[in-house]
VMD Tcl script that builds the backbone (N, CA, C; Angstrom):
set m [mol new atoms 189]
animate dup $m
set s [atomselect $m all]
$s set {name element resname resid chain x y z} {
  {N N UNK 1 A 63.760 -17.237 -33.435}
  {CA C UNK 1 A 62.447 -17.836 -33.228}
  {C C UNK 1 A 62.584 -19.320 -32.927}
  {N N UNK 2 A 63.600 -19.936 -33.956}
  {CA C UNK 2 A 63.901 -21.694 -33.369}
  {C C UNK 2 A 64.290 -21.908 -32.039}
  {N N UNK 3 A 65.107 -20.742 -31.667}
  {CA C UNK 3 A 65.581 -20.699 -30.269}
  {C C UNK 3 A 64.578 -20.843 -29.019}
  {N N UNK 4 A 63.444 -20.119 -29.517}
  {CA C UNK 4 A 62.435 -19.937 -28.998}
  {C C UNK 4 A 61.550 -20.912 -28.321}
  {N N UNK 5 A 61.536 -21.275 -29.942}
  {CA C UNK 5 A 60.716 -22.921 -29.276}
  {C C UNK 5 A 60.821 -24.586 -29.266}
  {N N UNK 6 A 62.377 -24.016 -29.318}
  {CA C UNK 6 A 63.082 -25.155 -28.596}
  {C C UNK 6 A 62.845 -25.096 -26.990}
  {N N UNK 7 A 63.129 -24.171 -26.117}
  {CA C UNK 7 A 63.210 -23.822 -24.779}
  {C C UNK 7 A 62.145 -24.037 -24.380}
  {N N UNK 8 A 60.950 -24.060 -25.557}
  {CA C UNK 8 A 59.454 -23.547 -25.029}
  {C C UNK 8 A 59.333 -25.427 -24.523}
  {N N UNK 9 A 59.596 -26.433 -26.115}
  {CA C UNK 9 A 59.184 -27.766 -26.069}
  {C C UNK 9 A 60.080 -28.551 -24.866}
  {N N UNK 10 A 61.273 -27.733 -24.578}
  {CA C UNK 10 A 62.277 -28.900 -23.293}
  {C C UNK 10 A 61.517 -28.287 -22.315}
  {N N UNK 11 A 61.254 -27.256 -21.901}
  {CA C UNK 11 A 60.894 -26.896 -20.935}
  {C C UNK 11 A 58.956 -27.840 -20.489}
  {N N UNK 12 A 58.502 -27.519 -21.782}
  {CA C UNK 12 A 57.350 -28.743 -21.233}
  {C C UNK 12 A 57.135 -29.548 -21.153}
  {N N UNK 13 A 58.479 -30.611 -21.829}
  {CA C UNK 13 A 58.673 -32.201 -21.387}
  {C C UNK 13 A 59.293 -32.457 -20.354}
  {N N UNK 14 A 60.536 -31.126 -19.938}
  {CA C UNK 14 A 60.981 -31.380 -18.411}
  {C C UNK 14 A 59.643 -31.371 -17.362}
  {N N UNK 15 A 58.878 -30.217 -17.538}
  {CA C UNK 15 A 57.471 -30.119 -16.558}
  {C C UNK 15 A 56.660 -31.393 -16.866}
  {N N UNK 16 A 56.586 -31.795 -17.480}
  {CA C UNK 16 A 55.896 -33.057 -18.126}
  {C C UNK 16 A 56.663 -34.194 -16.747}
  {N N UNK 17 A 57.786 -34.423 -17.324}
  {CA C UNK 17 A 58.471 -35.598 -16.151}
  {C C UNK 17 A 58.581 -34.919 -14.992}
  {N N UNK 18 A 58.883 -33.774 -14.756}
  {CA C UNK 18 A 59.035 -33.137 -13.299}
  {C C UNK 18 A 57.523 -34.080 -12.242}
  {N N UNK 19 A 56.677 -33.508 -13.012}
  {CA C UNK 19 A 55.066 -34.217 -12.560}
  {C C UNK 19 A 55.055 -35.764 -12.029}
  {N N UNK 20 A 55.574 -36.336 -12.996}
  {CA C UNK 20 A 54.753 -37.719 -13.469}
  {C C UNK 20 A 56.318 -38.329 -12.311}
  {N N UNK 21 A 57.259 -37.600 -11.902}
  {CA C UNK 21 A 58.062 -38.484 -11.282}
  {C C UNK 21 A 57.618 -37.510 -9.590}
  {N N UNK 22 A 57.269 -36.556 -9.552}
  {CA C UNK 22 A 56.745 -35.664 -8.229}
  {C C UNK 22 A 55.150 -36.879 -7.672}
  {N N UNK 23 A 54.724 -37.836 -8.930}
  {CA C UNK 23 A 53.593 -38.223 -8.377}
  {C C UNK 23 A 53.868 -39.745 -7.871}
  {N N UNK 24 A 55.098 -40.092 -7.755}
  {CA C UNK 24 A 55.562 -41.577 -7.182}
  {C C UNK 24 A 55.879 -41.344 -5.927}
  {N N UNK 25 A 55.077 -42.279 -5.032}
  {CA C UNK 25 A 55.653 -41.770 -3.556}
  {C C UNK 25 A 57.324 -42.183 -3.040}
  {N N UNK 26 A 58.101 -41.199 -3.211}
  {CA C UNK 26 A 59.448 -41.235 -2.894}
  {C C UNK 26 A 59.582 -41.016 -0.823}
  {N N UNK 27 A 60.634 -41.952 -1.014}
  {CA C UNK 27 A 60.963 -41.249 0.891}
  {C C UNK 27 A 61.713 -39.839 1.355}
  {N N UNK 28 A 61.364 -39.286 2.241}
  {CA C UNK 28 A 61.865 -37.855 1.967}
  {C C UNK 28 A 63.205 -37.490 1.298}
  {N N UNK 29 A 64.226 -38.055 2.064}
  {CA C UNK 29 A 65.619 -37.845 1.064}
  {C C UNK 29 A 65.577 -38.096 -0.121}
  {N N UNK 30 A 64.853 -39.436 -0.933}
  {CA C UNK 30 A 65.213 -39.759 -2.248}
  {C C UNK 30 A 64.508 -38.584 -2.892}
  {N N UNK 31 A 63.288 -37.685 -2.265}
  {CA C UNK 31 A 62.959 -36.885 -3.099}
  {C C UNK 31 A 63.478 -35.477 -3.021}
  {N N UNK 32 A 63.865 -35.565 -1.992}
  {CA C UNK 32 A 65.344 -34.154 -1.767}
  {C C UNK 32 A 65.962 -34.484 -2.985}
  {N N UNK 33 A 66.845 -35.613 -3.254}
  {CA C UNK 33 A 67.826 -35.720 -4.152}
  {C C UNK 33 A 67.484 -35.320 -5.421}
  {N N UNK 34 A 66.291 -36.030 -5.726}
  {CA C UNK 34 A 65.646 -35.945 -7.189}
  {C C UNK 34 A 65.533 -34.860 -7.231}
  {N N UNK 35 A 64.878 -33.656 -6.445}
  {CA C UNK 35 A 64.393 -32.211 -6.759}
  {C C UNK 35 A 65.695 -31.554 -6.896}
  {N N UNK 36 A 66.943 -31.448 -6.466}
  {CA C UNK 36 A 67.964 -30.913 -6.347}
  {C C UNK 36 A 68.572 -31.436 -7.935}
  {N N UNK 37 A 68.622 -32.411 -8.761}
  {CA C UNK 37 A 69.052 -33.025 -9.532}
  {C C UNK 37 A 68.171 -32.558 -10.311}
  {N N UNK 38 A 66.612 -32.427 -10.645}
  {CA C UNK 38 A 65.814 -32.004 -11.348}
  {C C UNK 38 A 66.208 -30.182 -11.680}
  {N N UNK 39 A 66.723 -29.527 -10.434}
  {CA C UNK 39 A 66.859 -27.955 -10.715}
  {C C UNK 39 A 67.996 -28.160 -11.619}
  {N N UNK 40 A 69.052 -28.683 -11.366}
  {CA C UNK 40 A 70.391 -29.029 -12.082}
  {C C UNK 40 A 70.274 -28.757 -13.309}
  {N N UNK 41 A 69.500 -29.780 -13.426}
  {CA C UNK 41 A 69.384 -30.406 -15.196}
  {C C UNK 41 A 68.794 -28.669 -15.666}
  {N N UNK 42 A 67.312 -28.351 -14.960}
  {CA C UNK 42 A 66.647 -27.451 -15.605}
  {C C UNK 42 A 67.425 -25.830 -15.733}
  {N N UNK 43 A 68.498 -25.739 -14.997}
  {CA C UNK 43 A 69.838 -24.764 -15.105}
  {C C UNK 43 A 70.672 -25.292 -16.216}
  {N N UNK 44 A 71.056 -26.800 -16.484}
  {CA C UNK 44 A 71.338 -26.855 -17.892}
  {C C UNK 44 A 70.989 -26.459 -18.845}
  {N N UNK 45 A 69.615 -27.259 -18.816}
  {CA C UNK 45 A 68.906 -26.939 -20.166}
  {C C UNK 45 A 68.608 -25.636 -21.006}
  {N N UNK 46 A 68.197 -24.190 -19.869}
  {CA C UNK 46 A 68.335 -23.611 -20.081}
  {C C UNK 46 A 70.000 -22.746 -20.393}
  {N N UNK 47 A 70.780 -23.261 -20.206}
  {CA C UNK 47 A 72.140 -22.312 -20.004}
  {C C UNK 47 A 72.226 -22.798 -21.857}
  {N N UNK 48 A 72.357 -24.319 -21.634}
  {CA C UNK 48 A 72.865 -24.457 -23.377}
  {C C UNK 48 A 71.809 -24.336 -24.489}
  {N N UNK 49 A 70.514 -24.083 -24.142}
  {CA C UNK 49 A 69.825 -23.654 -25.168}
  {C C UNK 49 A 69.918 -21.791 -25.985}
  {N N UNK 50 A 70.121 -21.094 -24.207}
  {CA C UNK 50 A 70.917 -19.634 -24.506}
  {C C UNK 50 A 71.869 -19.622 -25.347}
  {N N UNK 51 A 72.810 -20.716 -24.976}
  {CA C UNK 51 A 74.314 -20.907 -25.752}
  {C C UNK 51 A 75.263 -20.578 -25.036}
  {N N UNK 52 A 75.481 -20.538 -23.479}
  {CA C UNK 52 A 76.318 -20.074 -22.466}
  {C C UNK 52 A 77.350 -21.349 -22.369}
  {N N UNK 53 A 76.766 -22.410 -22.182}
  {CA C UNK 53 A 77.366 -23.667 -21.757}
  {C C UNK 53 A 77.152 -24.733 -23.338}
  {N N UNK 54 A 77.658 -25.370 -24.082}
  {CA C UNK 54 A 77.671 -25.865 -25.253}
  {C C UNK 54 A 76.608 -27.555 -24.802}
  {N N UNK 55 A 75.570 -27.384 -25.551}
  {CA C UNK 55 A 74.899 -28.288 -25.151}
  {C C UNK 55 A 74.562 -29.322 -25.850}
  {N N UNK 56 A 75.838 -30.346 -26.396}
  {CA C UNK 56 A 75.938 -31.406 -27.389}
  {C C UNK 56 A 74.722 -32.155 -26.936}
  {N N UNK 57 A 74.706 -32.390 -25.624}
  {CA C UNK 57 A 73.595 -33.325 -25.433}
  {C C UNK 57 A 72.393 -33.406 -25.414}
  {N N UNK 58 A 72.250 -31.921 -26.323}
  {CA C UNK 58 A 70.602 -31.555 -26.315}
  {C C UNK 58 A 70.608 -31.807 -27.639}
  {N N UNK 59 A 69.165 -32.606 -28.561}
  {CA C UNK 59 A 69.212 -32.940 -29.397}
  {C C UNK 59 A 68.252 -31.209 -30.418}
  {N N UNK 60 A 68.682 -31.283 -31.466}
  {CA C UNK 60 A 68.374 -30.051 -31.806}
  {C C UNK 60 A 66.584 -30.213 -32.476}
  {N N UNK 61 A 65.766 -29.457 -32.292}
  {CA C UNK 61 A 64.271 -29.970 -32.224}
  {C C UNK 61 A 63.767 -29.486 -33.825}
  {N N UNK 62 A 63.882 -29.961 -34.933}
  {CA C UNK 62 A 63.195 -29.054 -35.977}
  {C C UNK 62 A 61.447 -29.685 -36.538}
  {N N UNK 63 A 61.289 -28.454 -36.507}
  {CA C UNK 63 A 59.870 -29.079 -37.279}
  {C C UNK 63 A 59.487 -28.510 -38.260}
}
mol reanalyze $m
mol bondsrecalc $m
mol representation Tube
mol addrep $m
């Protein structure tokens, strides 16, 4: 269940910044880059929250 909603809270602060940086007018490449770098991360996040890839750098969420 912690597993759960850990994935649930990264996943809506990544959508959270996904937004708020999708609403700065970027020039087409810089926002190629960012979106390609944004999937990245969000293939991280999810891989080491599964536990596939070891994800020291995710801080662990308790409440």
């Amino acid at each position: 269940m912690n597993l759960i909603v850990n994935l649930i809270i990264y996943l809506v602060v990544f959508g959270l910044i996904w937004w708020l940086i999708s609403m700065l007018p970027l020039p087409a490449p810089v926002a190629q880059i960012v979106r390609v770098l944004f999937i990245i991360l969000l293939i991280l996040i999810v891989l080491s929250v599964v536990g596939i890839l070891p994800g020291g750098y995710l801080p662990p969420i308790r409440l």
